[in-house]
C-alpha positions in Angstrom: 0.6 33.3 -21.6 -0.1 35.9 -24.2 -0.2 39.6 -23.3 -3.8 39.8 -24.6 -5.0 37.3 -22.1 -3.7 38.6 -19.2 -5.3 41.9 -20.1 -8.6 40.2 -19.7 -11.1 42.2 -17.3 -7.5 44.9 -16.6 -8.9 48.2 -16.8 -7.2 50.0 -19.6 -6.9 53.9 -20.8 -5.1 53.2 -24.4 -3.2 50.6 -26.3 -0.6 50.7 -28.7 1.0 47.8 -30.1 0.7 44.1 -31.0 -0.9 42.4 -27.7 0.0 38.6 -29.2 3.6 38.7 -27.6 4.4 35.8 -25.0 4.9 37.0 -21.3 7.4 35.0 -19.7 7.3 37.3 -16.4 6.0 40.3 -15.0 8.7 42.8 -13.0 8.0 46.0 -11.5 11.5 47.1 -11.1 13.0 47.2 -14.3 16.4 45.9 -13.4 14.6 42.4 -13.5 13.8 43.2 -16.4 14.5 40.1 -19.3 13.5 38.7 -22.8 9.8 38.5 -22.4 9.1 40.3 -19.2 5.8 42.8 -18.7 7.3 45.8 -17.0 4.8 47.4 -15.1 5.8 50.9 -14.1 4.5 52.0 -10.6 4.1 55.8 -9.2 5.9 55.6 -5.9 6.1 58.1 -3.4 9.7 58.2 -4.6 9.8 58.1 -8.2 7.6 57.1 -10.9 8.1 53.7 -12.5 7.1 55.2 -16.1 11.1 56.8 -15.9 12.5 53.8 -16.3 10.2 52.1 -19.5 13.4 52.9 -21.5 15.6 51.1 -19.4 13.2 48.1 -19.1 12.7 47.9 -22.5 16.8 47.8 -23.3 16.8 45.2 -21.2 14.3 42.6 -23.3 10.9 43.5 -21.9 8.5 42.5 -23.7 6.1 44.9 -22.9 5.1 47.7 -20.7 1.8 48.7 -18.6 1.8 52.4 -17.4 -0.3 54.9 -16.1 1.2 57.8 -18.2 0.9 57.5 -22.2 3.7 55.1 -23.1 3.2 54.6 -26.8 7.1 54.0 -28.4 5.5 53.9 -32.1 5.9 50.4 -34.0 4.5 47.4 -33.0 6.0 47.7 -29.2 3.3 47.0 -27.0 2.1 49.2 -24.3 -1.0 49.8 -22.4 -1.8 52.8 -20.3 -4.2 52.6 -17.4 -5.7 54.5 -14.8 -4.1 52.7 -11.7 -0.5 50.4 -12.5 -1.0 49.4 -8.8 -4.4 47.9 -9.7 -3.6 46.4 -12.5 -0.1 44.4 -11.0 -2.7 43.1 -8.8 -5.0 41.5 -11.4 -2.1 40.4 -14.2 0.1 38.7 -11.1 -2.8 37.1 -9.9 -3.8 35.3 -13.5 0.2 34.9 -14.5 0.7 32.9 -11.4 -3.1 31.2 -12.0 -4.6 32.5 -8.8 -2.8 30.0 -6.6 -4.6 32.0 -3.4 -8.1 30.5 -4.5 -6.2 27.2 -4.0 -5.3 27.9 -0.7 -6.7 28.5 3.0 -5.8 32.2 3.1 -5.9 33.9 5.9 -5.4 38.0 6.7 -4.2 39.8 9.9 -4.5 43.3 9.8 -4.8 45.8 12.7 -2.1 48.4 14.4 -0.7 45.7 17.1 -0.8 42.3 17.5 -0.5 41.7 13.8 2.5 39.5 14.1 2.0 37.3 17.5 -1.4 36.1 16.1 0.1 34.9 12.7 2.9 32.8 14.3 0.0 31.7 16.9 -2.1 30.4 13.9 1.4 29.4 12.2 1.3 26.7 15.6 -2.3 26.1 15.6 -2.1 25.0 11.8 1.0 22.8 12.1 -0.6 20.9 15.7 -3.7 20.2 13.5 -1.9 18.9 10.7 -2.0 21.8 8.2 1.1 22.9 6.1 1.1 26.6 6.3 3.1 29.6 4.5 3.9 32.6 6.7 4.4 36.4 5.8 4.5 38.9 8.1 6.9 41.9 9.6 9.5 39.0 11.1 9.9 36.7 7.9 8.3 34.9 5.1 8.1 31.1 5.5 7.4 29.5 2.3 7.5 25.3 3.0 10.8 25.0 4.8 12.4 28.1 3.1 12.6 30.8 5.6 13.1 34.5 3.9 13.9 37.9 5.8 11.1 39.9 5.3 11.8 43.2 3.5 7.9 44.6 4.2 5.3 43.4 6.0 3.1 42.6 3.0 4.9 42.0 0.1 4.2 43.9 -3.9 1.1 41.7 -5.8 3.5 40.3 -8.0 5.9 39.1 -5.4 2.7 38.2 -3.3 1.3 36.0 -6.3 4.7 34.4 -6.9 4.8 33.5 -3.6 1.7 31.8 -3.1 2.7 29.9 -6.1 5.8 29.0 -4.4 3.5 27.9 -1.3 1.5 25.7 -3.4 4.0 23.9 -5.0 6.1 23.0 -1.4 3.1 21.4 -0.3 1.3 24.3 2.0 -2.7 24.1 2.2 -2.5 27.4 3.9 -1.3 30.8 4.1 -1.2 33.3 6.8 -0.2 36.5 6.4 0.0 40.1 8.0 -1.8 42.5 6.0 -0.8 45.9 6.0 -2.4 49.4 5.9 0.2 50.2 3.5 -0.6 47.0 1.1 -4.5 47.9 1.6 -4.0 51.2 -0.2 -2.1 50.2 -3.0 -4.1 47.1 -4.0 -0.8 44.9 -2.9 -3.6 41.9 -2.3 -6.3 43.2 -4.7 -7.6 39.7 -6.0 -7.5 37.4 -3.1 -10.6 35.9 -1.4 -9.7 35.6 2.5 -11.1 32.4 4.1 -10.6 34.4 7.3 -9.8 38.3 8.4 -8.7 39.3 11.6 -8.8 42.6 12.9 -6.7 43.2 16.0 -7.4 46.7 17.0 -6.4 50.1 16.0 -4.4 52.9 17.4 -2.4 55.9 15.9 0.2 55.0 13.3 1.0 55.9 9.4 -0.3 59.1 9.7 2.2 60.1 7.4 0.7 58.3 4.9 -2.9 58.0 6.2 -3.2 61.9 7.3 -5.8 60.8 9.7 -6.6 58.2 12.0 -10.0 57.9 10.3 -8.5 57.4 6.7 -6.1 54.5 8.1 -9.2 52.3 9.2 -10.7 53.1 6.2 -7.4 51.4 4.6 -7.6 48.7 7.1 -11.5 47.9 6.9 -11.3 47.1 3.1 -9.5 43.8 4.2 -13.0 43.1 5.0 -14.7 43.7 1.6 -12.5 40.4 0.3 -14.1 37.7 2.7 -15.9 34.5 1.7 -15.3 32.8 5.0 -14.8 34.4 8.7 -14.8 37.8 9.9 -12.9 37.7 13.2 -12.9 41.4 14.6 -12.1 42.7 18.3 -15.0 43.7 20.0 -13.3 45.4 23.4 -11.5 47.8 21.0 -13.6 50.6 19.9 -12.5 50.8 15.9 -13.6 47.0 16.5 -16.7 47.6 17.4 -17.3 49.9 14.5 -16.3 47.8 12.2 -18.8 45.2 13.7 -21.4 47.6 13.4 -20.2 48.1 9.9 -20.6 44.5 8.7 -23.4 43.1 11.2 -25.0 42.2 8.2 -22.3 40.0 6.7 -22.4 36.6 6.9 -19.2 35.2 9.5 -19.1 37.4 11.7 -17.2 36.4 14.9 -16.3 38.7 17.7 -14.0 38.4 20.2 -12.9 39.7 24.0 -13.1 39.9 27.5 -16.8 42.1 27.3 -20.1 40.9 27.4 -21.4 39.9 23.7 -18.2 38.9 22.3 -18.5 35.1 20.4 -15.8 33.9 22.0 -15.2 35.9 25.3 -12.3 35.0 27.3 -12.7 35.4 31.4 -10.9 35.0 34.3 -7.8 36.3 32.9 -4.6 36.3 35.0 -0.9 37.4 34.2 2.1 37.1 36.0 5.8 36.0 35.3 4.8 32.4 34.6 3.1 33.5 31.6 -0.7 34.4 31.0 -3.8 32.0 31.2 -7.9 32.8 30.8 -11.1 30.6 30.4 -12.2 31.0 27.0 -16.0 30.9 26.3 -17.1 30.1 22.6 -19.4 28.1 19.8 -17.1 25.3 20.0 -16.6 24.5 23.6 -15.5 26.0 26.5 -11.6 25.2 28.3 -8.8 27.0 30.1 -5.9 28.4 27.8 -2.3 28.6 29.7 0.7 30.8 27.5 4.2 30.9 27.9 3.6 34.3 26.6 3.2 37.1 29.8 0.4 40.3 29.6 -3.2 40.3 28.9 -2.3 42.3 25.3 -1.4 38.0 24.9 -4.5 37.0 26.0 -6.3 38.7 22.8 -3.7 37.9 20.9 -4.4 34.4 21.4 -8.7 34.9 21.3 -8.3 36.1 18.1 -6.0 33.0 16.8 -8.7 30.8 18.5 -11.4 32.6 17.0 -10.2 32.2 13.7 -9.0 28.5 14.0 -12.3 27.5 15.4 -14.0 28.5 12.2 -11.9 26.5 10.8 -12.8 24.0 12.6 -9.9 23.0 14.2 -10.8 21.0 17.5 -10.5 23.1 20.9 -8.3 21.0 22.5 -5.6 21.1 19.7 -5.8 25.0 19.6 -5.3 25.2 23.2 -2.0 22.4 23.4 -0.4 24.7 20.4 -1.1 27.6 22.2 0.5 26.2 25.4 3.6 25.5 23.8 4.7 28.4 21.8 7.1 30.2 24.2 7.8 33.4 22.3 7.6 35.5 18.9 10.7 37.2 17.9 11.3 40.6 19.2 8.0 40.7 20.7 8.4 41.2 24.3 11.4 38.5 24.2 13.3 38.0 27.1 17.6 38.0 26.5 18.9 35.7 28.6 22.5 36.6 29.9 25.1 35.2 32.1 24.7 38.3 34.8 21.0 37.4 35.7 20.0 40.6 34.4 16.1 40.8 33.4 16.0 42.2 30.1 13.7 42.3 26.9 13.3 43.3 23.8 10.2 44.4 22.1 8.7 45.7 18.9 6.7 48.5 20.2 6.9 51.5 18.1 3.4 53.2 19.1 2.3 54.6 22.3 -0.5 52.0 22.4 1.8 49.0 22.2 4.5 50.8 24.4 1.8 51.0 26.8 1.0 47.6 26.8 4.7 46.1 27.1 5.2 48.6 30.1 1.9 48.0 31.9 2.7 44.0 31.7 6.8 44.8 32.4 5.7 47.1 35.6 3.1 43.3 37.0 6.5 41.4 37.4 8.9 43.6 38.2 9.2 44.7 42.6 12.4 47.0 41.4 12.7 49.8 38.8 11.1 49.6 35.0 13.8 51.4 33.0 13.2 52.0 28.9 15.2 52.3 25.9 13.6 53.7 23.1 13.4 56.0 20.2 11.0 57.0 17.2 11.7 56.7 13.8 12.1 59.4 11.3 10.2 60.4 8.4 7.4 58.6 9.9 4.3 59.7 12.1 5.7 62.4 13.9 2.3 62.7 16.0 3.3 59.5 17.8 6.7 61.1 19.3 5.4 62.6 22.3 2.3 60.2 23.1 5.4 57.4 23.3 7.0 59.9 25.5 3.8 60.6 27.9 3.7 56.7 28.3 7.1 56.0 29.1 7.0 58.9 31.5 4.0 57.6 33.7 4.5 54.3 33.2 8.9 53.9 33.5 10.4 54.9 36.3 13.3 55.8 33.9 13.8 56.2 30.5 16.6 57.0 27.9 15.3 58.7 24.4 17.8 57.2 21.4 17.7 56.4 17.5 15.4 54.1 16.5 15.8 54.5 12.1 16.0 57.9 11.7 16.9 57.6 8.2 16.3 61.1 6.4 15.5 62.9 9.4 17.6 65.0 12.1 18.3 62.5 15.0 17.9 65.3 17.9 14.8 66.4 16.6 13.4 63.1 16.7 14.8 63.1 20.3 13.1 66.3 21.2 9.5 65.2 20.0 9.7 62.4 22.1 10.9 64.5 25.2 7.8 66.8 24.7 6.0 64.3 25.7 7.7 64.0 29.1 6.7 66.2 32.4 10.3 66.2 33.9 13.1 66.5 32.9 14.5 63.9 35.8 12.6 61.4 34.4 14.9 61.0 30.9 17.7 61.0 29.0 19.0 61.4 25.3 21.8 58.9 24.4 21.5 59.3 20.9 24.1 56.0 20.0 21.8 53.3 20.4 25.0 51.0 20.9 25.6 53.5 23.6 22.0 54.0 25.5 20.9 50.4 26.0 24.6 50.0 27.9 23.3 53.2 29.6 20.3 51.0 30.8 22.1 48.2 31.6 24.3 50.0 33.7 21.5 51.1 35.6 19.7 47.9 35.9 19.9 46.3 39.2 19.1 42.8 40.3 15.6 43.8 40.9 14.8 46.0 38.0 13.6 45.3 34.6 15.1 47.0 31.6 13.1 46.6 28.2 14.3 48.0 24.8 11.6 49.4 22.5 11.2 50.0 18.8 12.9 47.8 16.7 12.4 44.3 18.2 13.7 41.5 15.3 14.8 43.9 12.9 18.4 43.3 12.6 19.8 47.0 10.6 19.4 50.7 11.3 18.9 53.5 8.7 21.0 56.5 8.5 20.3 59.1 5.5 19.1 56.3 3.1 22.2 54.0 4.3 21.5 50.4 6.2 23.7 49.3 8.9 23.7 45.6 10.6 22.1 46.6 14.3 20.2 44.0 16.5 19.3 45.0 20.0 19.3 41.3 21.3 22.7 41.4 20.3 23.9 44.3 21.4 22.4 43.7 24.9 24.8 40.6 24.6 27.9 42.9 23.9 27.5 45.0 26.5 27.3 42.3 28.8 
């Protein structure tokens, strides 16, 4: 494909250059960079892309879009535009010949819960018959290749190539996580969702965001790229704004355990055994049994009804799949271990999903709820101490460690987290993460419960810009 036709309806600022070259593929980092490439240079938070058009351009690109002026003289082309974000977006989408518009595409955005309800869909899909791609926080699945996810929404361009990649192993579908982040910098500018779910919304990113009203902002544009089902929480009160929002868009599905919701689950019970609920909707009404324990579960899986029942998958087929999933990874997954010691491991990095994963941990436990768990640095720093005032009410002990501190100072990380608490009996800091959830262990008794919080499936941890192999499931192991 020419340059000139993939420019077609890209906003542009000035061109230089002659815009019949061949594209042969478009890279955003310029070390990919090769004979016939279109280097697109993004401003990162980090560095801006337009510093390395030189190097791109040694290396064969065939020609470069930019938001800065980029004219080389000659026939070289380059085209300057007001957003290079955007405009990946839109040239990915045509390279790849909008593969997404081929597919049943469906988006999970939200704070929590993100994750579980993909791989419940991911099992809804497969018992009906579907052939579904997967990307999320845990992993892209793309047919039977199974990729570790460096983001939870991928670049356009990788996104586009992807969905390609999908199409060609024989998927009809893709589910995917869609992130706040990915929102913001038009990542999935160009896609058409046949579904959106949103899960619910607490504070998180305000690093990025700055305030909890701009990040659901960022997360309610999902819901400007519909042409099917809106699926949207209607117990969560960000949910019911958004509702309110869009009550005059066509597909509109609520869901929850409150009056008015479309498909309202009651009756809801937890306990060690896992969860169950009756589940009220426009497609029938059944009983829905998980392997999965704590009512955050139960809306997990009304949402992944909700949004395979305007599909129009049968009832009964949802409900089998959703009785025999048995866990996500790293989401409150349970380490088994030859002492009989009752230990998990969960994702929970906000105070909101801490809360959760404690209030469900302290139903099933008769002993003592003991918590490993740290904050990450040069992240939402407003977070630290909420975590802490959870863990504190809700643990009867806890231990404050690293969870990625990357650029920041480890023990002031620690002491945001301990402002949150009320005593000083109630904690302590075992910065050696290695170190602290042996700590727990130690003081887990046959009674207790000891969960680790904050990294979940993620297998690394990052010191000062360096990445080191780290996997709490495994280090549980170890120390046993």
């Amino acid at each position: 494909m020419n340059l000139n036709e993939l420019l077609n309806g890209v906003e542009t600022v000035e061109i230089t250059g002659d815009l019949s070259c061949e594209i042969t593929g478009i890279v955003y980092d310029s070390r990919r960079a090769l004979p016939g490439s279109l280097f697109v240079a993004l401003h990162g938070e980090k560095a801006d892309g337009a510093a390395y058009i030189e190097d791109a351009m040694q290396r064969g690109a065939a020609a470069v879009v930019s938001q800065t002026s980029c004219a080389s003289g000659g026939s070289f082309p380059c085209v300057q535009g007001p957003d290079a974000r955007a405009a990946l977006a839109k040239l990915a989408s045509r390279f790849y010949g909008n593969p997404s518009t081929r597919l049943c595409t469906v988006g999970v955005t939200g704070t929590n819960g993100k994750t579980t309800v993909s791989f419940m869909l991911r099992e809804i899909f497969k018992a009906a018959g579907r052939r579904s791609g997967l990307l999320g926080t845990v992993r892209y699945e793309i047919g039977d290749r199974i990729i570790p996810a460096s983001r939870t929404t991928p670049e356009s361009a990788d996104l586009q190539a992807m969905f390609m990649q999908m199409e060609r192993a024989g998927c009809d579908s893709a589910i995917m996580e869609v992130s706040s982040h990915a929102l913001s910098q038009h990542r999935v500018d160009g896609i058409l969702y046949d579904i959106a779910v949103f899960t619910n919304l607490t504070q998180d990113h305000l690093d990025y965001h700055g305030t909890l009203e701009e990040y659901f902002i960022a997360k309610s544009r999902l819901f400007n790229q519909v042409g099917g089902f809106s699926v949207i929480n209607r117990d969560d009160p960000w949910g019911r704004r958004l509702l309110d929002e869009k009550k005059d868009s066509a597909g509109l599905i609520s869901y929850g355990f409150e009056d008015g919701a479309t498909v309202r689950g009651i009756h809801p019970v937890t306990d060690t055994k896992g969860s169950r609920m009756r589940v009220q909707s426009p497609w029938g009404e059944l009983d829905i049994h998980l392997q999965l324990i704590g009512r955050f579960n139960l809306f997990n899986a009304l949402a992944a009804f909700a949004a395979a029942g305007a599909l129009g998958i049968p009832v009964d087929i949802i409900a089998k799949a959703l009785a025999d999933m048995s866990c996500v990874p790293g989401r409150l997954e349970a380490v088994p271990n030859h002492k009989g010691k009752r230990v998990f491991v969960d994702y929970a990095h906000t105070d909101d999903a801490l809360r959760n994963v404690l209030e469900t941990l302290r139903e099933i436990t008769s002993g003592r709820l003991i918590v490993v768990f740290g904050c990450g640095g040069n992240r939402d720093k407003g977070k630290r101490a909420l975590m802490g005032k959870v863990a504190a009410r809700l643990a009867d002990y806890s231990i404050i460690t690293n969870d990625n501190p990357r650029n920041e100072i480890p023990e002031k990380i620690a002491a945001g987290i301990a402002s949150g608490f009320d005593s000083e009996r109630k904690y302590e800091v075992v910065l050696d993460r290695k170190a602290a959830i042996s700590r727990g262990l130690e003081l887990t008794g046959k009674k207790d419960i000891l969960l680790v919080a904050g990294k979940g499936h993620e297998t690394y941890q990052e010191f000062n810009g360096a990445i080191f192999p780290f996997d709490d499931r495994e280090a549980v192991r170890e120390a046993l």
